[in-house]
C-alpha positions, 0 to 999 in steps of 0.5 A, spaced: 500 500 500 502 506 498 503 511 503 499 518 502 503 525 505 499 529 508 501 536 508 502 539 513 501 548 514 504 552 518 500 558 520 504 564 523 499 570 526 500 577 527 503 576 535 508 571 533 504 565 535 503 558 531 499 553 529 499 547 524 494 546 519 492 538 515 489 539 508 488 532 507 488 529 500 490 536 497 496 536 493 502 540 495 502 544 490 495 547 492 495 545 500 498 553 503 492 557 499 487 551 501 488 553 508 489 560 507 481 560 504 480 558 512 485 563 516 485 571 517 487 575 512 493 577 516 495 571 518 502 567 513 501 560 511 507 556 509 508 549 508 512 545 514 517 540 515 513 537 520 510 531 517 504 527 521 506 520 522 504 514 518 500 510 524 496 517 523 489 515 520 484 522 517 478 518 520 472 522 518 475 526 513 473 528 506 477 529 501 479 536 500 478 538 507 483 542 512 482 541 519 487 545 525 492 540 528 491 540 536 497 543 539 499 537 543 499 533 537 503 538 533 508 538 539 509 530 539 512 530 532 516 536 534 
């Protein structure tokens, strides 16, 4: 079975805070303007190095959604 990548978005406020975004079954190439559609307008996207963990699974999810990550989920990858 082949692995899916799931991108992994890095959001960055106006305070210096961050957060991370997941837009699951979207190409990478279109990952940061899919989860600039759901954030501020003041807010930068970026893609990250942080990539999620093969054993995480997108239970309920539908192709071309983008969900936030939970902050301590996020911190267990860092």
């Amino acid at each position: 079975m082949a692995r899916i990548a799931i991108p992994v978005v890095e959001v960055s406020a106006p305070d210096g805070t961050k957060s991370f975004w997941a837009a699951y079954s979207v190409p990478h190439s279109r990952a940061v303007a899919a989860v600039q559609q759901k954030i501020p307008a003041d807010h930068t996207a970026e893609l990250s190095v942080v990539r999620l963990p093969n054993r995480w699974t997108p239970d309920g999810l539908l192709p071309g959604d983008i969900i936030q990550l939970d902050f301590d989920f996020v911190s267990s990858l860092i």
